[in-house]
C-alpha positions in Angstrom: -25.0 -29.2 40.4 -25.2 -32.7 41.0 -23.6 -35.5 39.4 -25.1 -38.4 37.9 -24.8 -41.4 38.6 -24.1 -43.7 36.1 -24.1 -47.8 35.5 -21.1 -48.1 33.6 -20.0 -51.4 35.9 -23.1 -53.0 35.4 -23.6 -56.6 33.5 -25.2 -57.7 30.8 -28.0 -59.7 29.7 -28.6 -62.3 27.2 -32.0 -62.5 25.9 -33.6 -64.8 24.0 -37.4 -64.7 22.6 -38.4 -68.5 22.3 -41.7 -67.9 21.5 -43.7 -66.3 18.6 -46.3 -63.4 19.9 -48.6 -64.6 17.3 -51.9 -64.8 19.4 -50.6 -62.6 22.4 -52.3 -59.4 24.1 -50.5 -55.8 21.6 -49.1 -54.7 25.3 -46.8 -57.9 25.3 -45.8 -57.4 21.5 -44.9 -53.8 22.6 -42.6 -55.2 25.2 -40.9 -58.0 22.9 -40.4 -55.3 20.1 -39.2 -52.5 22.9 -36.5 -54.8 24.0 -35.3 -55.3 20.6 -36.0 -58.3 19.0 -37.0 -59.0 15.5 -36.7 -62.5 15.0 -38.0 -65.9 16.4 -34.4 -67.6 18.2 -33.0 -64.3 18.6 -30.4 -63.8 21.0 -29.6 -60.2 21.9 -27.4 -58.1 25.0 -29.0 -55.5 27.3 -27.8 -53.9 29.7 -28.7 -55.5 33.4 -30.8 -52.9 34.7 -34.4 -53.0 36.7 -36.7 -51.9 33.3 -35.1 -54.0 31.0 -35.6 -56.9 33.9 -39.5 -55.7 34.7 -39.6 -55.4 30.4 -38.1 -59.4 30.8 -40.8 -60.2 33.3 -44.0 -59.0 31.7 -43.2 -61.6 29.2 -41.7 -64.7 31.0 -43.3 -67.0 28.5 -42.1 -65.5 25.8 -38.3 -64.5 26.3 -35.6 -66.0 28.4 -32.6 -65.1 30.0 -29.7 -67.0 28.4 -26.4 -68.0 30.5 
């Protein structure tokens, strides 16, 4: 057997959605609901990994990463 690997070390990110999804495509309110939010001015953590960051940039105008 092999092990798996796993992304215990890894960062975090801080989201924030900063813009309502009112009048946008149902593929980009998937994404904002998929990472989590469920308010306008949210600010949640994820973990830093490449689908939550390709999640982050199908909706660049809509979320934003928070330092």
């Amino acid at each position: 057997m092999t092990a798996k690997k796993s992304n215990t070390g890894g960062g975090k990110l801080h989201l924030k959605w900063v813009r309502s999804a009112i009048c946008t495509p149902v593929k980009h309110k998937k994404v904002v609901k998929g990472l989590g939010f469920t308010r306008l001015n949210q600010v949640i953590e994820r973990p830093d990994t490449p689908a939550i960051r390709g999640m982050v940039a199908k909706v660049p105008h809509l979320v934003e990463i928070v330092q």
